[in-house]
N, C-alpha and C positions, 0 to 999 in steps of 0.2 A: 805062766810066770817064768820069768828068764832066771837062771839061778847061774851068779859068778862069786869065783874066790876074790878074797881081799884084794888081792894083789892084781888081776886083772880090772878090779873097780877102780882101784888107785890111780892106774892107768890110763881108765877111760871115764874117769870123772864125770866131767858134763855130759858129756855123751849118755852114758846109763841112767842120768839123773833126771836129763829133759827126756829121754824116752818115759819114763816116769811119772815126770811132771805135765808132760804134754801131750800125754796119748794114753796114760792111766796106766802103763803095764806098770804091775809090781816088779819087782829087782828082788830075789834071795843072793844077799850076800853074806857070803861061807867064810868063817876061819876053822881053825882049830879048837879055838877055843868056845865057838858058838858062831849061832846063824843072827840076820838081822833081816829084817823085811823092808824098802821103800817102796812108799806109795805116794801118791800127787794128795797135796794138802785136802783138794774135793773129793777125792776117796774114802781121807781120812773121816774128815765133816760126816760122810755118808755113813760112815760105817760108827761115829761116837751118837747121827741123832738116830742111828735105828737101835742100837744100844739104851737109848734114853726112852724112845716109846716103847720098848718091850717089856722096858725095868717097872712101868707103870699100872699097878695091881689091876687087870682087868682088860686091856684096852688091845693087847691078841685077840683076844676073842670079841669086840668091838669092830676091830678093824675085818675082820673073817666075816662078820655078820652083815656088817657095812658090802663086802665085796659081795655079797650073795643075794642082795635087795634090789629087787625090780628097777629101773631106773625110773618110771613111770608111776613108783612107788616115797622116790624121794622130791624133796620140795625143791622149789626153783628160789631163785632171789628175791622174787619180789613177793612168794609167801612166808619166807622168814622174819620174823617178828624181832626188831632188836632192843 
């Protein structure tokens, strides 16, 4: 993570912001009075749905049990029944 003061961000505006936006690096930007974190909107996306499946009573440990299942154990497409 790049960490710059206000004042060199003000600076270098687009620059810091499409690094950001366009190749995922976060940017900590520093005052005095407090820090600020950017990140590329897909970051964001990434990090409010894994937020939202965790938040979901049960489905950690779905998803863990899922990861540790045979593959040869789970069903293909055209044995699901819809």
């Amino acid at each position: 993570m790049t960490t710059i003061n206000a004042l060199a961000y003000k600076g270098n505006f687009l620059e810091v912001f499409e690094n950001a936006a366009m190749y995922g690096n976060p940017v900590n930007v520093w005052t005095e009075k407090g820090n600020a974190v950017i990140i590329s909107e897909e970051e964001y996306r990434d990090i409010m749905e894994t937020l939202h499946v965790l938040s979901v009573p049960g489905m950690k440990e779905k998803i863990i049990e899922g990861l540790k299942t045979p593959l040869e154990e789970c069903l293909s497409e055209e044995e699901v029944a819809f």
